[in-house]
C-alpha positions in Angstrom: -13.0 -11.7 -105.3 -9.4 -13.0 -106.4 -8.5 -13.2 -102.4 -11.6 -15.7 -102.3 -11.1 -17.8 -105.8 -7.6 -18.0 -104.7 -8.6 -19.5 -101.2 -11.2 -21.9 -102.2 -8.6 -22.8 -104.8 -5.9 -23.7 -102.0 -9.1 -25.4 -99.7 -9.8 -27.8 -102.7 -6.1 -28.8 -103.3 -6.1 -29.4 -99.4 -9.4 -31.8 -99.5 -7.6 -34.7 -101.1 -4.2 -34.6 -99.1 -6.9 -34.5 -95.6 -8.9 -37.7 -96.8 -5.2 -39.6 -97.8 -4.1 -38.9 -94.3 -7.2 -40.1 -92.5 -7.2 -43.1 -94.7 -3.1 -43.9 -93.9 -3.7 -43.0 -90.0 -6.5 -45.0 -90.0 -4.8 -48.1 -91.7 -1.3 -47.4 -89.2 -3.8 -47.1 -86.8 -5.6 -50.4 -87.4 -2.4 -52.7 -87.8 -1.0 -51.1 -83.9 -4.4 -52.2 -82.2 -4.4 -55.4 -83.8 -0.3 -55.8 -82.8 -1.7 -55.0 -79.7 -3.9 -58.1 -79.6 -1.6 -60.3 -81.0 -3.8 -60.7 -83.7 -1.3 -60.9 -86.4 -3.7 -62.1 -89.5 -5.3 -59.2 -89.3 -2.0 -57.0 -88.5 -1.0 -58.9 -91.8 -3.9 -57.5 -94.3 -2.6 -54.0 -93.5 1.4 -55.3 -95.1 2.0 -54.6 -98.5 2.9 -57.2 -100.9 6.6 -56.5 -100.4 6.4 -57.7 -96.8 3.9 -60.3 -97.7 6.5 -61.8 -100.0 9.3 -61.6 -97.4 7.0 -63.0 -94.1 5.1 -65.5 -95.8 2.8 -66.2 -92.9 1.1 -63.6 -90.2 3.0 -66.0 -87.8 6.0 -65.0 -89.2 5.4 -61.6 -90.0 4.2 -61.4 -85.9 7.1 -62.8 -84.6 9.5 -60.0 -86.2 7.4 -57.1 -85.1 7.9 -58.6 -81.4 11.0 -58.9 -81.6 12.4 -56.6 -84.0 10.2 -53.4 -83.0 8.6 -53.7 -79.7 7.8 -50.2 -79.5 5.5 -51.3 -82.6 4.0 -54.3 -80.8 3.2 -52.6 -78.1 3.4 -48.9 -77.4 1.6 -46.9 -74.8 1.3 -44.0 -76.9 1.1 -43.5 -80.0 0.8 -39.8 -82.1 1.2 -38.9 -85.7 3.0 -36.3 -86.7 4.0 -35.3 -90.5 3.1 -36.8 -93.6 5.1 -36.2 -96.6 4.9 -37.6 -100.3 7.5 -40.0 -101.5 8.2 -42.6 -104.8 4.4 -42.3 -105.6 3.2 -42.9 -102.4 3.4 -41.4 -98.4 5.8 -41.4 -96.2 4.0 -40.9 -92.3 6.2 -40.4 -89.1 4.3 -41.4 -85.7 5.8 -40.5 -82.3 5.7 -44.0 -80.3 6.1 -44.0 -76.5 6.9 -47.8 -75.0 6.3 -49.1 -72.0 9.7 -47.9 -70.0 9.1 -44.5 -71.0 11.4 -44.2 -74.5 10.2 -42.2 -77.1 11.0 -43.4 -80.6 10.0 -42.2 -84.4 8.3 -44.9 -86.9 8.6 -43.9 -90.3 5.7 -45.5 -92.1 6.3 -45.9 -96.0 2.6 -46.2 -97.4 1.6 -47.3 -101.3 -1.2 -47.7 -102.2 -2.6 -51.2 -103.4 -5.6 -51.3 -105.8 -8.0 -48.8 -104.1 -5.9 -49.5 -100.3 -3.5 -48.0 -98.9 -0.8 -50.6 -97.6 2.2 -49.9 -95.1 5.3 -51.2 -97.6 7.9 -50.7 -94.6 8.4 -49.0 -90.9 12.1 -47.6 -90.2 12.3 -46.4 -86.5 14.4 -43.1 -86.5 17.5 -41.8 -84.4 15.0 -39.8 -82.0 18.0 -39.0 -79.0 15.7 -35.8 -77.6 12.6 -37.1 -78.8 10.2 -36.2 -76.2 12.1 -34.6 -72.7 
């Protein structure tokens, strides 16, 4: 009976962690297909105020995700990997494939914004060996 109290104990602790994750893949998720459609207004919603403050405008914000992370703008493949907790919020790594072939690792910094979460920064990692 311990065994069993002892496993439902780690399934409930689980539960919460799941439904974060599904709620940051889906918002990561939601600002790539709209990058994808160069609709930046609505690629903007999904920016925390940090970025908000720095890009002023969608148009603006747009412009350096084109040219500053075109694996972002416009990857062929996307797949998440770990998620980790950081500063009070989630830190999620995706695996991005481009359009030549290169594999690269977005680092997604996640906070969460009244009952939202927000993406508050994307750092591409070193990934030499990433995907051959």
């Amino acid at each position: 009976m311990k065994f069993l109290n002892t496993m439902v104990a780690l399934f409930l602790m689980v539960l919460p962690l799941q439904a974060q994750q599904d709620e940051i893949k889906s918002v990561i998720s939601g600002q790539i297909q709209s990058l994808l459609k160069d609709d930046f207004d609505t690629a903007f919603s999904y920016a925390a105020p940090n970025i908000k403050q720095i890009f002023q405008t969608p148009e603006r914000f747009g412009q350096m995700v084109a040219n500053g992370y075109p694996m972002v703008h416009r990857p062929a493949e996307i797949t998440f990997q770990d998620l980790f907790e950081s500063d009070g919020g989630f830190t999620q790594d995706v695996l991005l494939r481009d359009a030549q072939g290169l594999y690269y690792v977005a680092r997604y910094t996640m906070v969460m914004v009244g009952d939202v979460w927000q993406i508050s920064g994307v750092n591409i990692l070193d990934s030499a060996g990433v995907g051959v």
